[in-house]
C-alpha positions in Angstrom: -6.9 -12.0 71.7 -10.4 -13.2 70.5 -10.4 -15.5 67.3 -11.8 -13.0 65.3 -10.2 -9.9 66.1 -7.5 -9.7 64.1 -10.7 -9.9 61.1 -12.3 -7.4 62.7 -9.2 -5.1 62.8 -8.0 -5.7 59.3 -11.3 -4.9 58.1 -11.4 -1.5 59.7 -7.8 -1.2 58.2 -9.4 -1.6 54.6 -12.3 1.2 55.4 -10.0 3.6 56.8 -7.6 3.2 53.0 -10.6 3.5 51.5 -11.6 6.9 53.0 -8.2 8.1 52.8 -7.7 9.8 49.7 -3.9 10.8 50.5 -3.2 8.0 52.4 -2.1 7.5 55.8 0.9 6.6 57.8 1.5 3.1 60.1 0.9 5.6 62.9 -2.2 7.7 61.8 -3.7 4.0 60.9 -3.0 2.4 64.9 -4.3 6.2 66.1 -7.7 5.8 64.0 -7.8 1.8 64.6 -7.7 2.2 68.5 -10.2 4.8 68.6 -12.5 3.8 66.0 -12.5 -0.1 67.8 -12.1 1.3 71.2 -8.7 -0.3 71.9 -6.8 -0.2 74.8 -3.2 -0.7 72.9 -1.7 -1.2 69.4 1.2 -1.4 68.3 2.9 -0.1 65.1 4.2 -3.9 64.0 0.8 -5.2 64.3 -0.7 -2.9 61.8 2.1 -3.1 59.5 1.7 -6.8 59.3 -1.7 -6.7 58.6 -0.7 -4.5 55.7 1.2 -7.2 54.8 -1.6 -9.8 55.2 -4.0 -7.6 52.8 -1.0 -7.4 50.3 -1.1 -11.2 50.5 -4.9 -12.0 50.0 -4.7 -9.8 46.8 -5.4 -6.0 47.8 -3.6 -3.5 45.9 -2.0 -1.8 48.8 0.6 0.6 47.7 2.9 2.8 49.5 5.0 6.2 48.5 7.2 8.6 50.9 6.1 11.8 51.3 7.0 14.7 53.6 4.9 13.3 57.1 6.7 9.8 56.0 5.4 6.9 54.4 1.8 6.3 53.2 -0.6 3.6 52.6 -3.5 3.7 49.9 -5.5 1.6 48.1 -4.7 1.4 44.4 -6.3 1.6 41.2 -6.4 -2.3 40.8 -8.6 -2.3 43.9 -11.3 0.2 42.9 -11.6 -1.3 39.6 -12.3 -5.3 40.7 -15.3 -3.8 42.6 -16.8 -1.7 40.3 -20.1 -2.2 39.4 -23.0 -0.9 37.1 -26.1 0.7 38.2 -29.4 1.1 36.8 -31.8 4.4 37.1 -34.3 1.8 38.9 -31.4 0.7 41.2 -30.6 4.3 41.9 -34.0 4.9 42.9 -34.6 2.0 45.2 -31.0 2.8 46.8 -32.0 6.7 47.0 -35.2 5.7 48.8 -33.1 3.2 51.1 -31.2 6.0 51.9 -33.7 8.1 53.3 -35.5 5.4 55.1 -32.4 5.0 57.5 -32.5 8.2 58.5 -32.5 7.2 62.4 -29.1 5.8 61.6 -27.8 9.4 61.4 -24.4 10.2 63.3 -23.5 6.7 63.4 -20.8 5.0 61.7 -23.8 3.0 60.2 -24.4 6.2 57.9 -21.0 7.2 57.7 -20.9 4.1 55.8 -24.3 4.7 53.6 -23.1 8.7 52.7 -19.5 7.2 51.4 -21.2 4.4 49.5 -23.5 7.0 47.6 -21.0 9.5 47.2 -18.8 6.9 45.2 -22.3 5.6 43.0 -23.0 9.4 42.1 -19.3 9.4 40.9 -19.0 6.2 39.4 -22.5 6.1 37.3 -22.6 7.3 33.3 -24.4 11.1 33.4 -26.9 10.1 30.9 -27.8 7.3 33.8 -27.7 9.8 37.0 -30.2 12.3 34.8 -32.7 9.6 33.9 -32.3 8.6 37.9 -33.1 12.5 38.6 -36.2 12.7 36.7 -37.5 9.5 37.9 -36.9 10.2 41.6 -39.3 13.0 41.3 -42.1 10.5 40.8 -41.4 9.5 44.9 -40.9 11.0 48.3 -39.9 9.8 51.6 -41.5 11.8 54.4 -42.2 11.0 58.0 -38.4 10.2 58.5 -37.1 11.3 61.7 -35.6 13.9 62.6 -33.1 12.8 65.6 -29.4 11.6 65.5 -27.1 9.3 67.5 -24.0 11.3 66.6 -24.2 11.9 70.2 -24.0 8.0 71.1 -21.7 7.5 68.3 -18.5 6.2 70.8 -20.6 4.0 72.9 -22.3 2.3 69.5 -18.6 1.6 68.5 -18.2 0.1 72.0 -21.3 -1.8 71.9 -20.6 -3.3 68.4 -17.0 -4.2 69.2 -18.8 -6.0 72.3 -21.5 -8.3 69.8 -18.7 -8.9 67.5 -15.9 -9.8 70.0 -18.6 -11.8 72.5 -17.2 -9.4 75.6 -19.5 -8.0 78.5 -20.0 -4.2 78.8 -20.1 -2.1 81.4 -23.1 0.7 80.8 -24.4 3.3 82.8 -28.3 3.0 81.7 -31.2 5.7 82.9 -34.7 4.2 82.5 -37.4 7.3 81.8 -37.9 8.3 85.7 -35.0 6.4 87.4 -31.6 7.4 88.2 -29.0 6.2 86.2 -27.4 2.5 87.4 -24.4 0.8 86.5 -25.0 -2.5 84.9 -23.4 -5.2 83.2 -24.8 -6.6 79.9 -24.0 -9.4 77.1 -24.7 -7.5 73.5 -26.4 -10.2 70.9 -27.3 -7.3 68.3 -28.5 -3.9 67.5 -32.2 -3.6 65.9 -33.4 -0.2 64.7 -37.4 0.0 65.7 -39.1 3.1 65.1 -36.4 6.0 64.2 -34.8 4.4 67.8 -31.9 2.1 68.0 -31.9 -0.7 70.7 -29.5 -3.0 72.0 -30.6 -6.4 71.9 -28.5 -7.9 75.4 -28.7 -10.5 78.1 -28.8 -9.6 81.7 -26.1 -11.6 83.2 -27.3 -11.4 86.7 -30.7 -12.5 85.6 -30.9 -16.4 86.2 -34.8 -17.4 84.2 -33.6 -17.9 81.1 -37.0 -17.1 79.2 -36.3 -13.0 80.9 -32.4 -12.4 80.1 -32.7 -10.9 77.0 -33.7 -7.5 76.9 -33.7 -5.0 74.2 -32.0 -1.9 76.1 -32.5 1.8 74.4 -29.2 3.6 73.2 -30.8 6.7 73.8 -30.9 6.0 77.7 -27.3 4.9 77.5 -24.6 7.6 79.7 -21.5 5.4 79.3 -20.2 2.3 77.6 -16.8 0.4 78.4 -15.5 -3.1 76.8 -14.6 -5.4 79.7 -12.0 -7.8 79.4 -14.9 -10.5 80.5 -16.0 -12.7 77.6 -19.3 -14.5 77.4 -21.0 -17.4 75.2 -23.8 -16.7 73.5 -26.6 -18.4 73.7 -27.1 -20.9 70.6 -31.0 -21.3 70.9 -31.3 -17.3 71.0 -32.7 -17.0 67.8 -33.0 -13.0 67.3 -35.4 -12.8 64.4 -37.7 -14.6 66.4 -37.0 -12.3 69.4 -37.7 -9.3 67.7 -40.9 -10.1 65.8 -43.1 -11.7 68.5 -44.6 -8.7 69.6 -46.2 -5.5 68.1 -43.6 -3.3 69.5 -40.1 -3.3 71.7 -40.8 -4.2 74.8 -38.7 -7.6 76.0 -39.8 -11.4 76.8 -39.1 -14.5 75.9 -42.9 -14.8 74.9 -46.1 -12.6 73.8 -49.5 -12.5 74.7 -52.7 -12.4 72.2 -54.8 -9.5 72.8 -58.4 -9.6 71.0 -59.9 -6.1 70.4 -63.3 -5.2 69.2 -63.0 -3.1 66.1 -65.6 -1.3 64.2 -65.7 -1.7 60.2 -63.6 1.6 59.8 -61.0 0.8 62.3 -60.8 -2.9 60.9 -59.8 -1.1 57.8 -57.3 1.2 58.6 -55.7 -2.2 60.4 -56.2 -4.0 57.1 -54.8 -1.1 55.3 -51.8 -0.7 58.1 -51.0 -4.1 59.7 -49.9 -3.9 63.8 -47.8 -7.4 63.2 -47.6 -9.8 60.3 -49.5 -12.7 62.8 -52.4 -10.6 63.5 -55.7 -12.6 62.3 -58.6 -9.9 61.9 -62.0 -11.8 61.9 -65.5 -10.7 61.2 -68.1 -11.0 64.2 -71.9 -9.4 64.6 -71.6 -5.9 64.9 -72.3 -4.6 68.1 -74.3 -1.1 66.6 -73.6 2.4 65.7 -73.1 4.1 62.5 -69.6 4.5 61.9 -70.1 2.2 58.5 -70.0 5.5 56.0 -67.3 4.8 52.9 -66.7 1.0 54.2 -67.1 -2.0 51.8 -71.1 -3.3 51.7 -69.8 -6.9 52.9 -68.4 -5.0 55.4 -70.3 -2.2 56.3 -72.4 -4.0 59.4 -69.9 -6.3 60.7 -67.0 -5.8 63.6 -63.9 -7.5 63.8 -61.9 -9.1 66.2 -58.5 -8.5 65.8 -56.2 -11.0 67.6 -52.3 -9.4 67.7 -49.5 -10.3 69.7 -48.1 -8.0 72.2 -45.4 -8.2 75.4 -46.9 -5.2 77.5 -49.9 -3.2 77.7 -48.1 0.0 76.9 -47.2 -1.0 73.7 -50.4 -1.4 72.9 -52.3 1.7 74.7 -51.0 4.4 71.7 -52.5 2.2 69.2 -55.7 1.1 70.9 -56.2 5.2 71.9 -56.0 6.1 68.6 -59.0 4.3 67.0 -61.5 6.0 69.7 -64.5 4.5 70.7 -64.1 2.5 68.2 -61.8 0.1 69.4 -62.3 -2.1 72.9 -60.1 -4.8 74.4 -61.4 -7.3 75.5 -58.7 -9.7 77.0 -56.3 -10.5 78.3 -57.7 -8.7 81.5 -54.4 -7.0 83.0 -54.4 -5.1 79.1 -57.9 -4.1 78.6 -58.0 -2.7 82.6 -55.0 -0.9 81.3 -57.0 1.0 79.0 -59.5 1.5 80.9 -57.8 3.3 83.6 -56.2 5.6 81.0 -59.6 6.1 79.5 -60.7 7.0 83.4 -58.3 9.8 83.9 -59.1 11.0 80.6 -62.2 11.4 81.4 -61.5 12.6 85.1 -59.3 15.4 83.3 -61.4 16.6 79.9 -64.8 16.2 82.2 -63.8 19.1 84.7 -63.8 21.3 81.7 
């Protein structure tokens, strides 16, 4: 058994009390803990004795017989040690939280966010949850996607259980174009990057240690199984640093600077818009043309370069395309002849018009 599963499980065993509003049995709660943490086997003794552990540590567990048998629920004692006031403010910056992890839909991620702000609505004075009404008018969220991973909702359990538990998993992964492989992987984290959900994982059979991690798309993933193989994990992975070397997804140990020529307007919508919190946007001659309307005098004749890490081309191209003419890389070379070919067969294709 790993070291922390029996944490893991008991955990679980607390959410699943809490949701239950008539309680459950010793056998409804091994049903919901195998299929909720993808377990194999469990057996009625184990889960009773966790009870007992909870009971121990200070939860109010209680327990009544009823006509399906005996019942487990959280009591009153417990509710009340965790209650806790909220502001309108709070309300509002929670609300907005809310809506932001939208991508997060069908998961048990947002499970978790819908029964947290069920219980705040029911918990907070009225006089508070009106003032929080009329101040939430004052702010929108829009832009939000509209997708859901209820769909992946099994294989994210599987995943997670996999990160927390240090255990291998067996995917069945389709790349855009490719048929669908079987691979083995070694799950570090989960990262949510633009409405998508990746899983941050090493390639075992990958032996250059500056290419095993990967950041693998849950939307491309058919199957997920927990292996009974266990791996170590890396201890000069550092995942924060992973994730926020580059201006977008795409994996490697390290990023490239890319400088690109930008006219005063683009400069500003950069400045306005940051691509990565290392970028360094710096004034050079301008190079001509009159795109300078409704830009800053100090500003109004001068071009930029704007130096910004990135780990492929083609998480740059969308960005670069966007700005127009008004925008030119001008190294590394493999990333501005990216471009440029893109820019060809645009041409090729809107010139025969």
């Amino acid at each position: 058994m790993a070291r922390n599963e029996q944490l893991i499980r008991q955990h679980k065993l607390l959410q699943l009390l809490e949701d239950s509003r008539f309680g459950r049995t010793i056998d409804e709660l091994k049903y919901d803990l195998v299929a909720d943490l993808g377990l194999t086997t469990l057996h009625g003794r184990t889960v009773r004795r966790d009870i007992e552990a909870l009971q121990a540590a200070g939860y109010d567990i209680q327990n009544e017989m009823v006509e399906r048998g005996k019942v487990y629920r959280l009591g009153r004692n417990h509710t009340a040690v965790h209650e806790i006031a909220f502001s309108a403010t709070e309300l509002i910056a929670l609300a907005i939280g809310r809506e932001l992890l939208t991508p997060l839909m069908g998961t048990q991620y947002w499970q978790g966010i819908e029964t947290f702000w069920n219980k705040v609505q029911e918990a907070i004075p009225e006089g508070v949850y009106e003032h929080y009404q009329r101040y939430r008018k004052v702010l929108y969220v829009s832009g939000t996607p509209s997708k859901t991973y209820a769909a992946h909702a099994g294989m994210l359990k599987t995943i997670t259980r996999c990160i927390l538990e240090h255990r291998v998993a067996e995917i069945e992964y389709q790349s855009v174009g490719r048929p669908a492989t079987q691979r083995q992987i070694e799950p570090y984290a989960l990262a949510v990057h633009q409405s998508s959900i990746y899983v941050v994982a090493a390639a075992p059979e990958v032996t250059d240690a500056s290419e095993r991690l990967r950041n693998w798309k849950l939307d491309r993933f058919k199957h997920a199984r927990v292996t009974d193989e266990y791996f170590k994990p890396d201890p000069n992975v550092d995942l924060s640093k992973f994730l926020s070397k580059s201006i977008g997804i795409f994996s490697g140990e390290t990023s490239t600077p890319v400088q690109i020529r930008l006219g005063p307007r683009s400069a500003s919508y950069v400045k306005e818009d940051p691509w990565h919190p290392d970028q360094i946007l710096e004034p050079v001659e301008s190079s001509g043309g009159d795109d300078s309307a409704e830009i800053d005098d100090e500003d109004a004749h001068t071009d930029f370069i704007l130096t910004v890490p990135a780990s492929h081309p083609r998480e740059l191209l969308p960005k670069v395309l966007a700005l127009g003419a008004d925008a030119e890389v001008l190294s590394p070379v493999e990333y501005r002849d990216a471009v440029a070919s893109v820019v060809k067969t645009l041409g090729q294709r809107y010139g025969d018009q």
